[in-house]
Structure formats: structure tokens, C-alpha cells
N, C-alpha and C positions, 0 to 999 in steps of 0.2 A: 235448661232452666224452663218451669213453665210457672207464670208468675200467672193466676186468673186465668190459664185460656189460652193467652200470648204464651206461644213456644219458641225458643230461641238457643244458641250456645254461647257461652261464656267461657273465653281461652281461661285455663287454669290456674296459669300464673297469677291473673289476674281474681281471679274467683278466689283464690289463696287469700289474696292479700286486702277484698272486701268487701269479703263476706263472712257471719260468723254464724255457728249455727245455733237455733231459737231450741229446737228440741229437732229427735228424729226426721230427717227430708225436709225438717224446713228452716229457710236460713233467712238472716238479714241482710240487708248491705249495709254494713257499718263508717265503710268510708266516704269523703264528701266528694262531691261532683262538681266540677264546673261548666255552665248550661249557656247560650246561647239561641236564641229565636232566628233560625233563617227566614233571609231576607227574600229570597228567589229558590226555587226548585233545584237541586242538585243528586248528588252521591256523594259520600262519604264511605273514606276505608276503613274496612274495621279490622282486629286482628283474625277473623272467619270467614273475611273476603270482601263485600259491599255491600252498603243499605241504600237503597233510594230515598229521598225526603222531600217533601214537597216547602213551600213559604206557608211560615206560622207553624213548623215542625218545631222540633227542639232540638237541636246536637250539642250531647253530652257528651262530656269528658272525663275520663277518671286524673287526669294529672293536668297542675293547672299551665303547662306549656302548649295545650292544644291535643297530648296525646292521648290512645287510648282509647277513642272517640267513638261515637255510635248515634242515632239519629230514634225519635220516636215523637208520637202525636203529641198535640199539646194538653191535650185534656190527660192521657196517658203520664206525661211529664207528671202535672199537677196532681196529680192521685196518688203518685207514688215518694215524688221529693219535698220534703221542706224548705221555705226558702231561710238562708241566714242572712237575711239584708234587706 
């Protein structure tokens, strides 16, 4: 995936299931996210190995049991998600 610049992978099954495509190479994410602000510096596993995240990161979620999960800046969060709430 290179979304702006940010290069990244997205396990398939998951890209399957949401994301839909806009026109030729380029897609959207159609499905919802569930988001949290960490509190303290960590890692998170992701299904392509680990992200590091620093406090005031964001770790999203594609399922709202926690799974799925991935970690990005918050300015980055807010650029790319709408909030429903």
C-alpha cells in the first residue's frame, strides 16, 4: 500500500475485506475502524510482524474485539479517519 508517501503491507485477507476499489490502483477503505489513543509507548502485533508507537499514537483496529490491529501518528489517524461519535 502506499497511501501519500507512507509505504506499508496489508495482509490480503484483510485488504479483501476493506477495501473497495475507486478506479484503477486506487482503493478506498470502506470498512469502520475501531481507534484508541495510547497512553504510554509500546508495540503492537500486526498480521506483517510489529509496529512500534509512541503515547498520543493511535492504535487501530479493523474488528471491534481488539483484532487486527496496527498503530499510526495522530495527525496521520486524523487525515485519513472520520470520526462516528
Amino acid at each position: 500500500m502506499d497511501n501519500q508517501g507512507d509505504v506499508y503491507t496489508i495482509d490480503g485477507k484483510t485488504f479483501e475485506r476493506t477495501y473497495q476499489i475507486v478506479s484503477p490502483g486506487l482503493y478506498e477503505k470502506i470498512a469502520p475502524v475501531w481507534a484508541e489513543v495510547a497512553a504510554e509507548p509500546g508495540t503492537i502485533q500486526t498480521k506483517e510482524g510489529s509496529t512500534a508507537y509512541l503515547a498520543g499514537d493511535y492504535l487501530v483496529f479493523n474488528a471491534p474485539d481488539r483484532t487486527d490491529g496496527y498503530a499510526m501518528k495522530a495527525e496521520t489517524f486524523r487525515q485519513l479517519y472520520e470520526s462516528d461519535g
